[in-house]
C-alpha positions as CSV (number, residue, x, y, z in Angstrom):
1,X,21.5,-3.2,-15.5
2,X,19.2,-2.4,-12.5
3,X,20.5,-4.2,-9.5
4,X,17.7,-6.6,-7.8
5,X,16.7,-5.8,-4.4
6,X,16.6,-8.1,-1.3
7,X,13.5,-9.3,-0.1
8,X,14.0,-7.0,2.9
9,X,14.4,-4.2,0.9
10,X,12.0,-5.0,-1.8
11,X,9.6,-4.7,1.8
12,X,10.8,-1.6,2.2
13,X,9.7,-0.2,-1.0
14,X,6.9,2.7,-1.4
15,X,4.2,2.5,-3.5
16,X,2.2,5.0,-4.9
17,X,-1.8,4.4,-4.2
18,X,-2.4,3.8,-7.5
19,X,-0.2,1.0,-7.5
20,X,-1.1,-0.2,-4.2
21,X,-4.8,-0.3,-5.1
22,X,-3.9,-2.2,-8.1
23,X,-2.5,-5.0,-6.6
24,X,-5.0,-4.9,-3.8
25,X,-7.6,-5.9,-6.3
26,X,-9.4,-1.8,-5.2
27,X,-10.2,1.0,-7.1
28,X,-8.4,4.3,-6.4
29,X,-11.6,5.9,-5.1
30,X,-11.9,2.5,-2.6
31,X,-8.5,2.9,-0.9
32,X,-8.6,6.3,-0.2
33,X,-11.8,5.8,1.6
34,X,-10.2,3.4,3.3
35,X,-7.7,5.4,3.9
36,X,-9.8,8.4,5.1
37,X,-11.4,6.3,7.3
38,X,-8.7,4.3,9.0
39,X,-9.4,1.0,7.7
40,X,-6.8,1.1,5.3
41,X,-3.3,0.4,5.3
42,X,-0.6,2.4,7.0
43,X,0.4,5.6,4.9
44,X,3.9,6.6,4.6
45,X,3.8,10.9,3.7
46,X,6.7,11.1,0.7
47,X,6.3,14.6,0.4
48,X,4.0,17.8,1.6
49,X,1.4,16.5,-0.6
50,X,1.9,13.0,-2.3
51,X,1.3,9.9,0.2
52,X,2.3,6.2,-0.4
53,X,1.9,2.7,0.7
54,X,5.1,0.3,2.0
55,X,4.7,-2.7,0.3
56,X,5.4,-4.7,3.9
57,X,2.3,-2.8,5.5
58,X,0.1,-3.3,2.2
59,X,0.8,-7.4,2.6
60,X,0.5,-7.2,6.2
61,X,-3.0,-5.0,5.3
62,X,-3.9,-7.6,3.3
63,X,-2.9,-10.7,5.4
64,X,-4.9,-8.8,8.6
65,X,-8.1,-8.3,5.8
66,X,-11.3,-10.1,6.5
67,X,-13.3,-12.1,3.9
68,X,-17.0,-10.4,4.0
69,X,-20.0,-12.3,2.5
Protein backbone atom coordinates (compact mmCIF):
# COMPACT_ATOMS: atom_id res chain seq x y z
CA UNK A 1 0.00 0.00 0.00
CA UNK A 2 1.52 3.45 -0.72
CA UNK A 3 1.65 5.39 2.48
CA UNK A 4 -0.31 8.91 2.29
CA UNK A 5 1.70 11.98 2.67
CA UNK A 6 1.14 14.85 5.02
CA UNK A 7 -0.11 17.88 3.83
CA UNK A 8 3.33 19.39 4.55
CA UNK A 9 4.96 17.00 2.56
CA UNK A 10 2.38 16.58 -0.09
CA UNK A 11 3.67 20.62 -0.38
CA UNK A 12 6.86 19.51 -0.78
CA UNK A 13 6.27 17.47 -3.69
CA UNK A 14 7.84 18.18 -7.38
CA UNK A 15 6.09 18.20 -10.28
CA UNK A 16 7.00 17.78 -13.64
CA UNK A 17 5.83 20.85 -16.04
CA UNK A 18 3.62 18.82 -17.69
CA UNK A 19 1.81 18.12 -14.70
CA UNK A 20 2.13 21.52 -13.32
CA UNK A 21 0.68 23.07 -16.54
CA UNK A 22 -2.11 20.74 -16.26
CA UNK A 23 -3.41 21.60 -13.23
CA UNK A 24 -2.69 25.25 -13.90
CA UNK A 25 -5.39 25.16 -16.59
CA UNK A 26 -1.80 26.12 -19.30
CA UNK A 27 -0.49 24.53 -22.11
CA UNK A 28 3.10 23.16 -22.02
CA UNK A 29 4.22 25.74 -24.60
CA UNK A 30 2.43 28.63 -22.00
CA UNK A 31 4.43 27.80 -18.89
CA UNK A 32 7.61 27.60 -20.20
CA UNK A 33 7.18 30.97 -21.59
CA UNK A 34 6.34 31.87 -18.50
CA UNK A 35 8.94 30.35 -17.32
CA UNK A 36 11.47 31.85 -19.73
CA UNK A 37 10.35 34.98 -18.96
CA UNK A 38 10.02 35.11 -15.20
CA UNK A 39 6.50 35.33 -14.79
CA UNK A 40 6.19 31.86 -13.93
CA UNK A 41 6.42 29.94 -10.93
CA UNK A 42 9.59 29.11 -9.09
CA UNK A 43 11.64 26.18 -10.72
CA UNK A 44 13.17 23.58 -8.75
CA UNK A 45 16.40 21.92 -11.21
CA UNK A 46 15.97 17.84 -10.48
CA UNK A 47 18.66 17.15 -12.56
CA UNK A 48 21.35 18.60 -15.26
CA UNK A 49 18.60 18.85 -17.55
CA UNK A 50 15.01 18.09 -16.41
CA UNK A 51 13.33 21.08 -14.20
CA UNK A 52 10.17 20.84 -12.05
CA UNK A 53 7.54 22.80 -10.20
CA UNK A 54 6.90 22.35 -6.03
CA UNK A 55 3.47 22.08 -5.72
CA UNK A 56 3.64 24.77 -2.64
CA UNK A 57 5.19 27.43 -5.11
CA UNK A 58 2.67 26.36 -8.02
CA UNK A 59 -0.44 27.19 -5.46
CA UNK A 60 1.31 30.14 -4.13
CA UNK A 61 1.90 31.01 -8.19
CA UNK A 62 -1.53 30.65 -8.60
CA UNK A 63 -2.92 32.37 -5.41
CA UNK A 64 -0.32 35.56 -6.39
CA UNK A 65 -1.91 35.23 -10.26
CA UNK A 66 -4.04 38.12 -11.56
CA UNK A 67 -7.42 37.79 -13.30
CA UNK A 68 -6.80 39.75 -16.87
CA UNK A 69 -9.84 40.79 -18.91
Amino acid sequence: MKPILSPPLADDRILDLRTAADISDLSLATLRRRLADGTGPRVTRVSVRRLGIRLRHLREWLDRAEIVA
